[in-house]
C-alpha positions in Angstrom: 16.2 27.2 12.6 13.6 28.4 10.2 13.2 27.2 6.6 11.5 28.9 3.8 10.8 27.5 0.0 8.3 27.9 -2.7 7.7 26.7 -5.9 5.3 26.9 -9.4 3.9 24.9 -11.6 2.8 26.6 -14.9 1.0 24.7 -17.8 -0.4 27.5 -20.2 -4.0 27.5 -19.7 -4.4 24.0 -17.8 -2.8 24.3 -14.6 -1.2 27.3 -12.5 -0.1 26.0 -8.9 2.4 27.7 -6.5 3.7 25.9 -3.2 4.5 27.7 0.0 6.5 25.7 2.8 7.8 26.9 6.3 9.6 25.3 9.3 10.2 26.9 12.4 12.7 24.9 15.1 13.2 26.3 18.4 15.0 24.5 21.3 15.3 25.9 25.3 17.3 23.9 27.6 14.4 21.0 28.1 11.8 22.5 25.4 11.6 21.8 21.7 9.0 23.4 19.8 8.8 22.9 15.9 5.9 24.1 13.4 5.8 23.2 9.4 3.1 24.4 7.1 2.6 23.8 3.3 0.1 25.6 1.8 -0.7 24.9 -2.8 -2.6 27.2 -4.6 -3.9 25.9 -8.2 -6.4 26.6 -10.6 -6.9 24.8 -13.7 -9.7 25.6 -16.4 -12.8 24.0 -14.9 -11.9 24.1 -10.8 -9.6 26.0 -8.5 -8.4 25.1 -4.9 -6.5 25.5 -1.9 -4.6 22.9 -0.2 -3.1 23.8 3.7 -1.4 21.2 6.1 -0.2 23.2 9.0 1.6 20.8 12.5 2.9 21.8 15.2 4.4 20.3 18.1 5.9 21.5 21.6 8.0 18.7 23.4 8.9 19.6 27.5 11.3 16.7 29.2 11.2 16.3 32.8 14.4 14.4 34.0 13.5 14.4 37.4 10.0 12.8 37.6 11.7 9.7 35.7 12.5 10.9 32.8 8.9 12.0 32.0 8.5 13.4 28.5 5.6 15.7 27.9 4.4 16.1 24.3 1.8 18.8 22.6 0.7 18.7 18.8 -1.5 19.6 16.2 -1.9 18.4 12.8 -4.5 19.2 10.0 -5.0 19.3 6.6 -7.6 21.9 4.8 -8.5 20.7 1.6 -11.2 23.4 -0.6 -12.0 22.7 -4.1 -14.7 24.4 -6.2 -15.5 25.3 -9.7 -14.6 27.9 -11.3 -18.5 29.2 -11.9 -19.4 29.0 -8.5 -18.1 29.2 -4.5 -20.0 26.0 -3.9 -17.3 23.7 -2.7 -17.1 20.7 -4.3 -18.3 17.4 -3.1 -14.2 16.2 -3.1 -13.5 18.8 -0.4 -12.6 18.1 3.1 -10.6 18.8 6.4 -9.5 17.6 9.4 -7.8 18.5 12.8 -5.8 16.1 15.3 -4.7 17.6 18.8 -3.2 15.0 20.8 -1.7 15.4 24.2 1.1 12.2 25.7 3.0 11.6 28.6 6.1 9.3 28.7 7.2 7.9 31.6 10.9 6.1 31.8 10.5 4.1 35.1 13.9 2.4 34.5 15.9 1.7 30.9 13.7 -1.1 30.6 10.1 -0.1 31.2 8.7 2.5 28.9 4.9 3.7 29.3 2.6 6.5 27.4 -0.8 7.9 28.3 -2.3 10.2 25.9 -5.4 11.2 24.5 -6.4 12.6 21.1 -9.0 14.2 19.7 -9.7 14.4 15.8 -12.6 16.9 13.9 -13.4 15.5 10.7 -15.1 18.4 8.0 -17.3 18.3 4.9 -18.8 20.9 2.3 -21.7 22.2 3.1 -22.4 25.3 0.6 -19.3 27.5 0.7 -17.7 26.3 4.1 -16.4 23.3 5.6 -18.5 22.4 8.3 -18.1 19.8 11.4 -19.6 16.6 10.6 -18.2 14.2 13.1 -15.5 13.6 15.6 -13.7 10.9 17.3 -11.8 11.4 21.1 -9.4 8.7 21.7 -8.1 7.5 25.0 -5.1 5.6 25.1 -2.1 3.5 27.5 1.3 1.9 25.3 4.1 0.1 27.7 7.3 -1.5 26.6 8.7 -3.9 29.1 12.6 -5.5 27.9 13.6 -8.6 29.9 17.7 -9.0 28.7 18.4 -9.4 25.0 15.5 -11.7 23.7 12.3 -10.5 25.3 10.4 -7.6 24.7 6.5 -7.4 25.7 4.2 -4.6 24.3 1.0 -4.2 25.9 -1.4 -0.8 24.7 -5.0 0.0 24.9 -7.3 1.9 23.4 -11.1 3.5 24.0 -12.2 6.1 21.3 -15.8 7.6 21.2 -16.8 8.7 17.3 -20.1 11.1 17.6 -21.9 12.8 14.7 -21.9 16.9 14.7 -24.4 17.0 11.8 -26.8 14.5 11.0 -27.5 15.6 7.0 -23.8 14.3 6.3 -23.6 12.5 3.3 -21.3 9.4 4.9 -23.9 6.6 6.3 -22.2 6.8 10.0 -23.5 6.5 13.3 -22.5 7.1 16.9 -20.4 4.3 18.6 -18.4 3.7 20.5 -14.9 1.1 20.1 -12.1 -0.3 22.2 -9.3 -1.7 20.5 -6.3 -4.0 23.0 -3.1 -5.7 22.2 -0.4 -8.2 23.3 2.7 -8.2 21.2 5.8 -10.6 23.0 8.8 -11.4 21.4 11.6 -14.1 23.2 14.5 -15.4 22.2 15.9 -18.3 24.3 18.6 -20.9 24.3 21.4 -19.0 22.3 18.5 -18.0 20.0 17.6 -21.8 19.1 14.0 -20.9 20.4 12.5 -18.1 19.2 8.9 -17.0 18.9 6.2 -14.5 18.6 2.8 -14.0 19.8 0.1 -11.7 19.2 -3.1 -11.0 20.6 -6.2 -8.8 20.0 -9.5 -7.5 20.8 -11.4 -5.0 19.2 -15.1 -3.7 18.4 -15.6 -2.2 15.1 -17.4 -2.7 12.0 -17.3 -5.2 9.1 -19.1 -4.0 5.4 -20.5 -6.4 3.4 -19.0 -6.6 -0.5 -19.9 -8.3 -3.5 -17.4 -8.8 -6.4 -17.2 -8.5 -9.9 -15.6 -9.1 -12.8 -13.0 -7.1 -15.3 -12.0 -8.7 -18.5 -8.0 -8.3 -18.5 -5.4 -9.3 -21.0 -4.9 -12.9 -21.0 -2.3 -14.1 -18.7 -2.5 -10.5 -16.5 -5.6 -11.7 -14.7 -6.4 -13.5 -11.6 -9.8 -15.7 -12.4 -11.1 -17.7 -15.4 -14.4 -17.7 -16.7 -16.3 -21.3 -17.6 -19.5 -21.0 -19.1 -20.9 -23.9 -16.9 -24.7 -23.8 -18.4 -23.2 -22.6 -21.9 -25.9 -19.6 -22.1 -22.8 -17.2 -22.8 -23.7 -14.9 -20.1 -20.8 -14.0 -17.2 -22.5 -15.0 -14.0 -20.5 -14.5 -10.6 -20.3 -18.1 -9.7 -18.8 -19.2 -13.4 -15.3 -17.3 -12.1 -12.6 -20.1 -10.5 -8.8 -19.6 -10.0 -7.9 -22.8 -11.1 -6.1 -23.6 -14.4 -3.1 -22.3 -16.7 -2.1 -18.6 -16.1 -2.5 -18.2 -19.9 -6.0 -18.6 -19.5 -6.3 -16.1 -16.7 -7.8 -12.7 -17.8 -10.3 -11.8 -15.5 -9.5 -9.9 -12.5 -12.1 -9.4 -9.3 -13.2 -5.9 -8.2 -14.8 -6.1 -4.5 -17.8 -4.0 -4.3 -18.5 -2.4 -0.8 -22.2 -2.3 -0.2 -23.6 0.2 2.2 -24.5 -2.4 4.8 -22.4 -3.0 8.0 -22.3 -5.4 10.7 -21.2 -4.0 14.3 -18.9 -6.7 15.3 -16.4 -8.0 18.1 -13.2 -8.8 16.7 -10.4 -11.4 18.2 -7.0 -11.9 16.6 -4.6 -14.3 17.3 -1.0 -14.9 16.2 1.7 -17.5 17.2 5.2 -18.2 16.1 7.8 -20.6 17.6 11.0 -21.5 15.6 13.7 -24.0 16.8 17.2 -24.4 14.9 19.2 -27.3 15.8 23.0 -27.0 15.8 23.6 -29.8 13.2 27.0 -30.1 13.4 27.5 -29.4 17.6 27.7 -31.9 20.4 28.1 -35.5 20.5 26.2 -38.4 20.3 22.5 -38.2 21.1 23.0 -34.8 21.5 24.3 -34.5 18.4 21.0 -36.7 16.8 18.7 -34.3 18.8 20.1 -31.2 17.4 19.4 -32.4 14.0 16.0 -31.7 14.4 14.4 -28.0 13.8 11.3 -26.8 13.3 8.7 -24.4 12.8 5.2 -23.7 13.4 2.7 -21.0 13.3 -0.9 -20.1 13.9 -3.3 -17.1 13.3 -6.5 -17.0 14.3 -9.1 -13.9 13.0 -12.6 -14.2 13.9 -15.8 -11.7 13.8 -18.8 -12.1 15.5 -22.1 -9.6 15.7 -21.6 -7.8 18.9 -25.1 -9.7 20.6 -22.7 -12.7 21.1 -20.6 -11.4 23.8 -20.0 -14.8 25.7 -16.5 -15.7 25.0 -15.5 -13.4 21.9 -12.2 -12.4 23.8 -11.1 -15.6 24.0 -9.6 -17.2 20.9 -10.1 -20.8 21.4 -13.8 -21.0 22.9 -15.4 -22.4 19.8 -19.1 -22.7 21.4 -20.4 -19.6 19.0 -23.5 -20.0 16.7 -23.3 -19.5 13.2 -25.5 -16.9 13.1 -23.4 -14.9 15.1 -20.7 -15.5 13.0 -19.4 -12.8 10.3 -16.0 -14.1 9.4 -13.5 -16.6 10.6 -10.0 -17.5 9.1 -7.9 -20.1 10.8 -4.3 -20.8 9.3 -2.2 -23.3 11.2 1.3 -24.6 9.6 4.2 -26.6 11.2 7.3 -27.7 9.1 9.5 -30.1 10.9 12.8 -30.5 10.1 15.7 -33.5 10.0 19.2 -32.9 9.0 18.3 -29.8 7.1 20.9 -28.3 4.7 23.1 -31.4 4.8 25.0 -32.2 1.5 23.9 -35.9 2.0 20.2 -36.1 2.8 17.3 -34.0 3.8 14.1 -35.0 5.4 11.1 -32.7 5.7 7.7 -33.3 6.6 4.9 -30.3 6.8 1.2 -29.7 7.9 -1.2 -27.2 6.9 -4.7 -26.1 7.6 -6.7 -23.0 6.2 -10.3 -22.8 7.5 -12.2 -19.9 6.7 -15.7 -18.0 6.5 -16.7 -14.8 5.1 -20.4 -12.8 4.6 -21.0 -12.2 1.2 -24.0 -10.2 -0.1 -25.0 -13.6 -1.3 -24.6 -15.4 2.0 -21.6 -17.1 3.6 -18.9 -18.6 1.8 -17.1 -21.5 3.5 -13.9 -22.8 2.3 -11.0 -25.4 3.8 -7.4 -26.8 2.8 -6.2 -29.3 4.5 -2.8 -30.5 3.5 0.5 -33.0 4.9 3.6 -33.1 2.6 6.4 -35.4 2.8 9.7 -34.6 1.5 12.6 -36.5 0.9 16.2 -35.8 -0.7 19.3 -38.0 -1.1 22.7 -37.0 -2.9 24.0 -39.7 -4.9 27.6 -38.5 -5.3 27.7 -35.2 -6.5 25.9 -34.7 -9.9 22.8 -37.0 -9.4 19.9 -36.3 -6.6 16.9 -38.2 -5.6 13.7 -36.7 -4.5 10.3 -38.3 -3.2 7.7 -35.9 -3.0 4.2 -37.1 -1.1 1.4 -35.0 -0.7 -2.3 -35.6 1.0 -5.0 -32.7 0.6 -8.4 -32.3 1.5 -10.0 -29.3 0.1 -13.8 -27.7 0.7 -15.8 -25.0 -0.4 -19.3 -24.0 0.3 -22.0 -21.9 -0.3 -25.0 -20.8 1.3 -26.2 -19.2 -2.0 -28.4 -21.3 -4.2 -26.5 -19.7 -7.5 -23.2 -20.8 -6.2 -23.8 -24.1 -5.1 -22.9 -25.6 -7.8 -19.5 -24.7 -7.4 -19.5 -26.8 -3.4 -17.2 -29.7 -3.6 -15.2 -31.5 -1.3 -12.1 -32.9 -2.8 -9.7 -35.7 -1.3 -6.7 -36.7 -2.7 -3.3 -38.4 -2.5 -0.1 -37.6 -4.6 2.9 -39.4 -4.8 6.1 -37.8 -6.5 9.7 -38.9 -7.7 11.8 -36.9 -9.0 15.7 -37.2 -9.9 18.1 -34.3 -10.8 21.3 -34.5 -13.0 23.7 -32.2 -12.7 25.5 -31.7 -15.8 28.8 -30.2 -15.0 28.4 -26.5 -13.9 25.7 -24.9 -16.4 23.1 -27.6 -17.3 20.6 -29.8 -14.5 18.2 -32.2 -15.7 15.3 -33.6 -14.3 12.4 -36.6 -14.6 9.9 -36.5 -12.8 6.6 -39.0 -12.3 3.5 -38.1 -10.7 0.6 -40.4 -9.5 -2.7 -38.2 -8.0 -5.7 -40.1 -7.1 -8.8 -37.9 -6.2 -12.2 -38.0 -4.9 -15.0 -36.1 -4.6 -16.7 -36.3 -1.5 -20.5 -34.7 -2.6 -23.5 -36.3 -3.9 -24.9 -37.1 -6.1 -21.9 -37.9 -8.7 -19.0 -38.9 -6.4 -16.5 -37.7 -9.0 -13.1 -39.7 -9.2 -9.9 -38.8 -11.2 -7.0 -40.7 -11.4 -4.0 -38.9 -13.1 -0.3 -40.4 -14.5 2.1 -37.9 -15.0 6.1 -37.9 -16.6 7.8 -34.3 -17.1 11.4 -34.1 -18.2 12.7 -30.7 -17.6 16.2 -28.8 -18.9 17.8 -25.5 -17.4 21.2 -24.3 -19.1 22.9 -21.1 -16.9 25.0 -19.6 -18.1 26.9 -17.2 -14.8 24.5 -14.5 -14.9 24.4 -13.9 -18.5 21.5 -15.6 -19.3 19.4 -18.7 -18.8 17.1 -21.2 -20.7 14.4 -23.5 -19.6 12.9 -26.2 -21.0 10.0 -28.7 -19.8 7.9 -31.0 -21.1 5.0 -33.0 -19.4 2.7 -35.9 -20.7 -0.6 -36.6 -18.7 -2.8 -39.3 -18.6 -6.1 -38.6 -17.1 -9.1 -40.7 -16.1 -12.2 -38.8 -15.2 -15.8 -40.2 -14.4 -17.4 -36.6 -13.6 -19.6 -34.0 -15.6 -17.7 -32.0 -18.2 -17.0 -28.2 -18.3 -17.8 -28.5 -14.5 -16.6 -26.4 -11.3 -15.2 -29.8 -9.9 -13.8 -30.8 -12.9 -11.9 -27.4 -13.0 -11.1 -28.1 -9.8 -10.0 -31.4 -9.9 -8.0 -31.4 -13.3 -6.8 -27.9 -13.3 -7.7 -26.8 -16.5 -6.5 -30.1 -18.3 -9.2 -32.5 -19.5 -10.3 -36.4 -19.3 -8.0 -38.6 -21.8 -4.3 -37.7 -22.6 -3.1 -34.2 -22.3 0.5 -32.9 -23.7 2.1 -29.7 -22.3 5.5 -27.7 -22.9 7.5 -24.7 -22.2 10.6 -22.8 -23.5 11.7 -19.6 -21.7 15.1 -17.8 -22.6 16.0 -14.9 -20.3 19.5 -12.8 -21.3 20.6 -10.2 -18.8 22.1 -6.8 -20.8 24.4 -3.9 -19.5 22.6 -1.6 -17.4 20.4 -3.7 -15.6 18.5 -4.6 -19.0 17.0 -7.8 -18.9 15.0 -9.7 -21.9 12.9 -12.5 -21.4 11.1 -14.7 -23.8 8.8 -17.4 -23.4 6.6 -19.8 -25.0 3.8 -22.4 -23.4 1.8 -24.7 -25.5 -0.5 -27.7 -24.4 -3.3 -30.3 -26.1 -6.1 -32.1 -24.5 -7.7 -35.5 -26.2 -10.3 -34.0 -28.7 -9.7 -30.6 -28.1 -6.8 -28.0 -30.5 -3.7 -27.0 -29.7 -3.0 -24.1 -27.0 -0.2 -21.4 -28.3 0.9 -18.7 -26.2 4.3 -16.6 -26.5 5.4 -13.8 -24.5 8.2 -11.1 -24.4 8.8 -8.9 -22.0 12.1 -5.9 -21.1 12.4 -5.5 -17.6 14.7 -2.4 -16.4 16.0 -2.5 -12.6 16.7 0.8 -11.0 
């Protein structure tokens, strides 16, 4: 086949473009060659360029040395822009070339393999031409192995040299050398009640250091709040938190990439296991057992400076100095499971852990949630439910930063949680709810303590898929022995303050023709000693 097209864009005196594209498709009995190029012209007042992405590729199968597939392509991109007063390219300018070469061996229907290599050219301005400024060769090995239905293993490898052509480039790069391998198995067992999925890698590379910092935003678009904890009316870094009202949010965090890099050893770890019970199969203890289901997963991501070598491919060894570590995340959650989905009762019961450590500009940054919830649920009849809600958190954060140490804290706490929902015929639910949180700061020198009492009554109306409207209210009593306008106060009390605090909500949403749909909302709230809080909101959302 062979396909030709071009186009123009014409804007007066501000832009002039025209687009060339080509295809060429050619099979021979085992052969398949194909080429495409696109090549934009354009000139606008102040610059001019020229835009080329020529590929080819050249595919030879070889059914009787096992199916062997032998592939052959190119692919670049040529990117030259310059002003319009001179043939200096422009600093924006660039190219690149990939010619990789791969063999694909089908040793049976189950066992795939492919060795190839690559090698990539990477160009920059220098005066009028684009000029080689580094390049990278790439070694690489993928197999698939399929055991049945439910298992699948992945294994590939990688080695790539990276080497620089000319040493005045303006990128801060050096020669190195990386490896990058990975584990990938999937299984299903047990007429898919078992399922799971790991994940393994190691890798060298390279991790930048950042630095944020802070956008003011429209209020409730944000991310982060800022408290003026010394009240000198000057944003400092550390005076940002994410706790609190998302009203009050209207700051948002830019990271900063430094020119500073840390060659590092990298280990990633991933496992999933998942086990649905057949509630209603079997009989007797069989039946009990398969009323139980659960779920569970792990990820482990850790980075250490690549003088450590002793142990970095293994995920669990743990005998690593701090100094050798650049960042560590640990996420581990398992949900168990009894008689879920039954129209009777529910029982549910969850831990979680988040650990992690990351190199700031500033220093390291340490932070940890630990967490256990309880859940409960019991149909009285059919329009009244009962729900107990129990929750036990720990929560950490540190810095090694003098500035930022006074937002450390180490947080324990205990929530307990009723809750009981009303069904009121087919368009209206309401609910009452009581909450009891008891926490304590762990730190010197204050030891800060805050008890909290909390009763929310909540209304929804639904109306089919018309429209809906939501109302809740919530009146909490808070007793609070800390410093004021504080980062563990914030913490602690989420934005609310010591003494009695009212909140409230109203949202109306109304669905139109043509997937139109109007929302409207409206949060107040008012702390002892302190005015009211309005905020209102509209919005007209459009789904295409």
């Amino acid at each position: 086949y062979l396909n030709y097209g071009v186009s123009g864009l014409f804007q007066d005196i501000y832009f002039q473009g025209i687009k060339q594209e080509a295809s060429i498709g050619l099979t021979l009995k085992k052969t398949t060659i194909t080429t495409n190029i696109s090549y934009l012209n354009s000139q606008s007042p102040t610059e001019r360029s020229q835009f080329s992405r020529p590929s080819a590729t050249i595919t030879q199968q070889l059914p009787k040395l096992g199916n062997m597939i032998i592939s052959l392509s190119y692919q670049s991109e040529f990117n030259r822009r310059a002003s319009v007063l001179a043939d200096t390219l422009l600093t924006s300018s660039f190219a690149f070339q990939i010619v990789r070469l791969s063999i694909v061996n089908n040793f049976t229907k189950n066992i795939v393999t492919e060795v190839y290599t690559q090698r990539r050219n990477d160009y920059q301005p220098f005066n009028t031409e684009l000029d080689l400024a580094n390049h990278a060769q790439e070694y690489g090995l993928k197999t698939s192995i399929k055991q049945g239905q439910g298992s699948v293993l992945n294994l590939s490898g990688t080695v790539r040299t990276f080497d620089i052509d000319r040493y005045k480039s303006t990128l801060n790069l050096t020669s190195k050398n990386t490896y990058l391998g990975q584990l990938d198995y999937l299984f299903s067992t047990f007429k898919n009640r078992l399922s799971g999925n790991t994940l393994f890698e190691v890798s060298s590379g390279q991790e930048q250091k950042t630095e944020f910092n802070y956008i003011a935003v429209q209020p409730g678009t944000g991310q982060y709040i800022w408290n003026d904890y010394n009240n000198d009316s000057i944003q400092q870094i550390n005076e940002f938190t994410t706790e609190g009202f998302a009203e009050m949010r209207n700051f948002t965090r830019v990271n900063i990439l430094s020119n500073q890099f840390i060659p590092t050893l990298n280990t990633s770890f991933n496992q999933s296991l998942r086990w649905n019970g057949k509630s209603a199969s079997g009989q007797g203890k069989v039946k009990f057992i398969n009323k139980f289901s659960t779920q569970s997963s792990f990820r482990f991501d850790r980075k250490i400076r690549d003088n450590a070598r002793v142990g970095f491919w293994n995920p669990f060894y743990t005998n690593i100095p701090d100094s050798s570590l650049v960042t560590f995340i640990r996420n581990f959650r398992h949900t168990f499971f009894f008689n879920r989905g039954d129209s009777k009762y529910e029982l549910q019961a969850s831990m979680n852990n988040n650990n992690s450590k990351n190199v700031l500009t500033t220093g390291f940054e340490k932070r940890r949630n630990d967490q256990f919830n309880f859940t409960s649920r019991f149909n009285i009849g059919v329009p009244v439910s009962l729900f107990f809600f129990y929750t036990r958190q720990y929560k950490f954060s540190e810095s090694e930063a003098t500035a930022f140490q006074i937002n450390n804290y180490s947080i324990k706490s205990d929530e307990f949680r009723p809750e009981v929902n009303w069904l009121i015929g087919e368009k209206f639910r309401f609910s009452s709810t009581y909450r009891l949180l008891l926490q304590k700061n762990r730190l010197a020198p204050i030891f800060e303590k805050a008890t909290s009492n909390d009763i929310s009554l909540k209304l929804d109306f639904n109306e089919s898929a018309k429209s809906s409207f939501k109302f809740s209210t919530t009146m909490a009593i808070i007793k609070y022995n800390g410093l004021r306008n504080s980062a563990v106060e914030f913490a602690m009390l989420e934005g609310l303050k010591n003494g009695r605090n009212y909140l409230w909500s109203i949202s109306y949403d109304h669905n139109l023709k043509n997937n139109v749909q109007l929302n409207f909302g409206y949060d107040g709230r008012k702390s002892e000693g302190i005015n009211a809080v309005h905020t209102g909101r509209a919005s007209v959302k459009a789904y295409f």
